[in-house]
C-alpha positions in Angstrom: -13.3 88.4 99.9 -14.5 90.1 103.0 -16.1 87.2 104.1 -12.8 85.2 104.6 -11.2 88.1 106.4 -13.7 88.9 108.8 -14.0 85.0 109.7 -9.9 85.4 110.2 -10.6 88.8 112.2 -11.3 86.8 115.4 -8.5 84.7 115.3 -5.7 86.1 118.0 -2.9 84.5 115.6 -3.7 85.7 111.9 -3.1 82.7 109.9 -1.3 84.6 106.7 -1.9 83.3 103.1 1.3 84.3 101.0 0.7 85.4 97.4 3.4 85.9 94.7 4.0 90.0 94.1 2.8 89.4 90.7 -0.6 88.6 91.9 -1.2 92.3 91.9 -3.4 92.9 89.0 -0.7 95.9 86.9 0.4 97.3 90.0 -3.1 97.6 91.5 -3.8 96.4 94.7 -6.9 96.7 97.9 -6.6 96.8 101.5 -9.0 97.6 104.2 -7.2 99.4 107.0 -9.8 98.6 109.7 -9.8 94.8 108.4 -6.3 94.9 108.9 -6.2 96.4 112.2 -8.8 93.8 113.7 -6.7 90.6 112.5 -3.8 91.6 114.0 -2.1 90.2 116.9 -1.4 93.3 119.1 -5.4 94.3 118.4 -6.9 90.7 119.1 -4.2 90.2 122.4 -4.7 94.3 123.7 -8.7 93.5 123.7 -8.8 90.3 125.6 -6.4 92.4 127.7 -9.0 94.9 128.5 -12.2 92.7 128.3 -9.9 90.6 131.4 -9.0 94.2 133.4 -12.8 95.3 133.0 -14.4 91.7 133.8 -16.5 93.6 136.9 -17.2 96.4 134.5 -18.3 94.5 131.7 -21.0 92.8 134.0 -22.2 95.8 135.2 -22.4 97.4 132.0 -24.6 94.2 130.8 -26.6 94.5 134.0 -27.8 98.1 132.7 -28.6 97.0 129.1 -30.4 94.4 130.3 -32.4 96.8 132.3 -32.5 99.7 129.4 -33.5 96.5 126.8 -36.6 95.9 129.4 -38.0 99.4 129.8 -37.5 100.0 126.3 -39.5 96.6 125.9 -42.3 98.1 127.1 -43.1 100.0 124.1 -43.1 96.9 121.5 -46.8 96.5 122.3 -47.0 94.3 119.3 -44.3 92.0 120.5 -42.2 91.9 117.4 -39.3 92.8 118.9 -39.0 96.1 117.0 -40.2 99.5 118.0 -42.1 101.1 114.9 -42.8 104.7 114.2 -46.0 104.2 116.1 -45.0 102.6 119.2 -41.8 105.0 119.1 -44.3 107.9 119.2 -46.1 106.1 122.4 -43.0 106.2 123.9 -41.6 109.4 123.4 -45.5 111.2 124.8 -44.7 109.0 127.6 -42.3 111.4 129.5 -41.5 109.5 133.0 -40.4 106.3 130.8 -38.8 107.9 128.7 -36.5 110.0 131.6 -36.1 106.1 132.9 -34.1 104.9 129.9 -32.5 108.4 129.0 -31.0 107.8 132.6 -30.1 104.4 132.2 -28.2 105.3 128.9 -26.2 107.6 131.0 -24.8 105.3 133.1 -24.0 103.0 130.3 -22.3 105.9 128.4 -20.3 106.7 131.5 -19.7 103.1 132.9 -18.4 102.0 129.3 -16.2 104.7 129.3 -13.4 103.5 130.7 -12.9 99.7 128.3 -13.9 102.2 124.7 -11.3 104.9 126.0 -8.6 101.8 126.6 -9.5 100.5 123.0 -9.0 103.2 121.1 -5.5 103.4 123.0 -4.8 100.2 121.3 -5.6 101.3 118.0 -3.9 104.8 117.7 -1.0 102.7 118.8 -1.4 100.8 115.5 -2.2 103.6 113.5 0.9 104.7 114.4 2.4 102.6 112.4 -0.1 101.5 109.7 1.6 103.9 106.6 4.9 102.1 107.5 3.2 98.7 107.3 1.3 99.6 104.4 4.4 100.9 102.7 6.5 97.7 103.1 3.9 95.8 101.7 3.7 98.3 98.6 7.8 98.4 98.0 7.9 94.1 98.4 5.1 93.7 95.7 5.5 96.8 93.6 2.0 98.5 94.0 1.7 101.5 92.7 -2.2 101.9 93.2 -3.9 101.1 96.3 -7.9 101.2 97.0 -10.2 100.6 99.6 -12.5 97.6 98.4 -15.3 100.4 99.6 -14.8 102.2 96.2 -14.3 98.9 94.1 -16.9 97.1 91.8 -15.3 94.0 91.6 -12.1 92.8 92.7 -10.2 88.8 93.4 -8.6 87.5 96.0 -5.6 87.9 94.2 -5.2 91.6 94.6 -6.1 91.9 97.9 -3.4 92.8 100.2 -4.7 93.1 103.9 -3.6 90.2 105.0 0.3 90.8 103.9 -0.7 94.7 105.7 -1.4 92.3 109.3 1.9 90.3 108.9 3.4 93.6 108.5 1.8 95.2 111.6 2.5 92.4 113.2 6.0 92.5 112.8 6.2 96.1 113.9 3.8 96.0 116.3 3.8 92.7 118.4 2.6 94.1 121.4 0.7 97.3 122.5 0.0 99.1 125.8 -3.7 99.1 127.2 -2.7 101.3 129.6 -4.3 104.8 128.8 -2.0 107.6 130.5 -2.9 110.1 132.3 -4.6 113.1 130.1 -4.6 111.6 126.9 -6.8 112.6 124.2 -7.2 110.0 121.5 -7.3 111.7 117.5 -10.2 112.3 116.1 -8.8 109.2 113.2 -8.6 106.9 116.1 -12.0 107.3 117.2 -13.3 106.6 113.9 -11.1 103.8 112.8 -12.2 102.4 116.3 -15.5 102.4 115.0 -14.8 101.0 112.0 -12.7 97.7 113.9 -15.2 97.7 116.3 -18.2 96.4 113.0 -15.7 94.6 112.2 -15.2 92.5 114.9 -18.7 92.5 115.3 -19.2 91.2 111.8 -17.5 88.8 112.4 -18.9 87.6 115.8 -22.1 87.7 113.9 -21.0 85.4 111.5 -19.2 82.8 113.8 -22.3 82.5 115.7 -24.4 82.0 112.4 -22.0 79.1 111.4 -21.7 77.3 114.8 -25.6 77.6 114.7 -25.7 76.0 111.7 -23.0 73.4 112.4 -25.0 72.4 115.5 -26.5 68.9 115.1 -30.4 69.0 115.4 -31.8 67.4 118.1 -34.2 63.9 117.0 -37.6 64.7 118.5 -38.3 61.9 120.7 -41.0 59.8 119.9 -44.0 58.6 122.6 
């Protein structure tokens, strides 16, 4: 069930499967508010949005984990791409190195700053109206219970309702501001639903990459 959503979390326009309201299993229904949130329009458009505004910012953020990925290399003396307990250890006795990287992890804190700040704008703006999404849904298919799939054993398809919870939101919310203003303070909510869309979204990067991988044709060794 995740699976399907995640792959439609990267999707600007959420392609949205009706179901009849009596698919709900006796009133009993599952939605993922983060899921939600990452397949819908205003979310998917707002973050191009920033990821265009920040272009320069974006580069020079990847500039500095490339550099904080190298001195950190230094470390994986066994060159498994890992740092164990042991080579962790090294590094931490190794006090100049590690002043390098704890510098270098400033400026990515502070440069990245700026592009989190703007996308957690974007999604206390949906938050805003998530309840009155989610409660449309409820009234138009007579749910009385709803659960995150977090605290379900097993669930179907059929009494999931995040996708209807995206149609809603996008109906409410077509379109959201990436502008932060001036001396705004995002909720403490927002910050963590953030983090929750933002593994999301990366979830589902992950496995679009796996399936164009494995969709790639494989190249016919060439013979002498």
């Amino acid at each position: 069930m995740k699976t399907r959503i995640l792959a439609a979390a990267l999707v600007a326009s959420t392609v949205v499967c009706a179901m009849p309201a009596a698919a709900q299993v006796n009133g009993v229904a599952v939605t993922d508010p983060a899921i939600a949130l990452a397949g819908s329009q205003a979310l998917q458009t707002g973050f191009s949005q920033i990821a265009t505004t920040f272009a320069s910012v974006r580069t020079q953020l990847e500039t500095l984990q490339t550099q904080r990925a190298g001195l950190v290399r230094q470390f994986d003396t066994n060159n498994d791409g890992q740092i164990s307990d042991t080579e962790e250890a090294a590094a931490q006795a190794n006090t100049a190195a590690m002043q390098q990287i704890q510098g270098v992890e400033a400026q990515i804190n502070q440069v990245q700053q700026p592009i989190a700040a703007a996308r957690v704008y974007v999604v206390e703006q949906l938050l805003m109206q998530y309840n009155t999404a989610l409660q449309q849904v409820v009234s138009q298919n007579n749910v009385q219970l709803v659960l995150n799939p977090s605290s379900v054993v097993y669930l179907g398809n059929s009494v999931d309702i995040t996708d209807k919870v995206t149609a809603a939101l996008n109906t409410l919310v077509p379109a959201v501001s990436t502008a932060v203003p001036a001396g705004w303070q995002p909720q403490r909510q927002s910050v963590a639903v953030y983090q929750e869309v933002s593994d999301v979204l990366l979830a589902a990067a992950q496995q679009q990459a796996a399936a164009q991988q494995q969709a790639a044709p494989t190249q016919p060794v060439q013979g002498r």
